[in-house]
C-alpha positions, 0 to 999 in steps of 0.5 A: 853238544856238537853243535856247539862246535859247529857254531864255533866253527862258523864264528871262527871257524870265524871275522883293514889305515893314517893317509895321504892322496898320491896321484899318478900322471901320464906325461907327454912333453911337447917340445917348444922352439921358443929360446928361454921359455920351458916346454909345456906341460900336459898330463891326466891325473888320476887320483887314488887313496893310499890309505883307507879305514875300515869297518866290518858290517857283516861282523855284527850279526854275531856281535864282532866289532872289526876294524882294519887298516890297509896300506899302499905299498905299491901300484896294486899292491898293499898290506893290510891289519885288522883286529876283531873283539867280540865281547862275552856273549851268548850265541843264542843271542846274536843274529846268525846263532839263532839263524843257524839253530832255524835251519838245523831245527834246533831247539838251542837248549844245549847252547843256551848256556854256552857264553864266548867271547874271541879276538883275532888279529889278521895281516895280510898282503893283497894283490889287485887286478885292473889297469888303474892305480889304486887298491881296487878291484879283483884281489887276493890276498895271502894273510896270517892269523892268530886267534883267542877264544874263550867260553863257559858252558854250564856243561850236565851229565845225566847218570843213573837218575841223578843229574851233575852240572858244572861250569867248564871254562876254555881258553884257545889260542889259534894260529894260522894261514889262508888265502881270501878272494874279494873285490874292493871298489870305490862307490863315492869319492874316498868312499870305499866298499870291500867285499870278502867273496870267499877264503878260508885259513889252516893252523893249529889250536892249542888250549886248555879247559877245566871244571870245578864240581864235586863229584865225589857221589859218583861212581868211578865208572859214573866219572869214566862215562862223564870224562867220554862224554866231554872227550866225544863233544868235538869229535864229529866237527873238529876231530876225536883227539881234540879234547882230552879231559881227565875227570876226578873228585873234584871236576874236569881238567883237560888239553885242546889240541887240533886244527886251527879253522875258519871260513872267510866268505860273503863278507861286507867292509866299508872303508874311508880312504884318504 
């Protein structure tokens, strides 16, 4: 069942605005000697987008639907929003699930049953390298995220020849911060391509999880080596202490509580500015 937790980790653990053009011009005035007549005017213009649209490509190998908004606020300088919704789905399903169970040789039979669906919410401010005006080039951006995830997992147990199977529900909250390294470059007029290089964000989860199911045929050691079980799902991926479940008669309830990871790399956004 570690599995899931790495899967999760790699979604998560995951995922840039209304616009007007502004121009920036180099002046130069030639001075004219001709009484009552203004000096003449030369400049270069260069112009830039101060606001730009976006939408994530690379989300949909997981079924994630991202937008963003950025927003000039001054010469390389910009703060950005975005939110992502990924509706219930199954992870075997999606493009980077199935890619994932191939290079660990995994059949998916333990996650096959497993059904997520997250938002997330991210802002964030970008600073941008390059002489010209304009959000483009090398950036870094510092940003903040809040997260929510939930899952069913048909979970089962197997205890002296007898096989026990209930729905567990989760539902997370995930708060955090990071950093991300990217490069945003324009590749037509107003068309702009924004590339996510690496970057990674910390926080803490916080949530809770719980199962109806009858289990009133099992022993009380049978529901000890049960409550184990699920304790022991997260504990090579996230840490021991993570989940803490207390199983009875009548199912599972239990807290999650740890930190609040996600990776934020090779990522591709296309974007209109104007």
């Amino acid at each position: 069942m570690k599995i899931i937790f790495t899967l999760m980790a790699v979604i998560g653990l995951s995922v840039s605005s209304f616009a007007q053009t502004v121009a920036v011009s180099s002046d130069s005035f030639a001075s004219d000697t001709t009484v009552g007549k203004p000096a003449k005017k030369s400049s270069k213009w260069f112009d830039y987008s101060r606001n730009i649209v976006k939408v994530n490509l690379t989300s949909l190998a997981l079924n994630n639907y991202a937008v963003s908004y950025e927003r000039l606020v001054g010469r390389k300088i910009s703060v950005i929003g975005s939110f992502r919704y990924m509706p219930k789905t199954k992870i075997t399903s999606t493009m980077l699930g199935k890619t994932i169970l191939d290079i660990a040789d995994e059949d998916g039979k333990d996650i096959e049953a497993l059904a997520t669906s997250n938002t997330a919410i991210t802002a964030g401010v970008r600073f941008y390298t390059g002489s010209r005006a304009g959000a483009k080039g090398i950036y870094a951006e510092l940003y903040g995220r809040y997260g929510n995830f939930k899952l069913d997992y048909d979970y089962s147990f197997r205890s002296n020849g007898k096989d026990y199977r209930m729905l567990i529900h989760g539902n997370a909250n995930g708060f955090g911060g990071g950093l991300l390294i990217g490069g945003q470059f324009t590749v037509a007029k107003n068309l702009f391509i924004d590339i996510y290089i690496v970057g990674a964000h910390y926080g803490k989860t916080t949530g809770n999880i719980d199962g109806i199911s009858d289990l009133r045929s099992m022993t009380p050691a049978e529901r000890k080596d049960m409550q184990d079980d699920i304790n022991d799902i997260a504990g090579d991926i996230v840490s021991k202490d993570f989940i803490k479940a207390e199983v009875n008669e009548n199912g599972v309830k239990g807290k999650l509580n740890g930190p609040f990871i996600g990776a934020r790399a090779l990522g591709i956004t296309i974007g209109w500015g104007f």
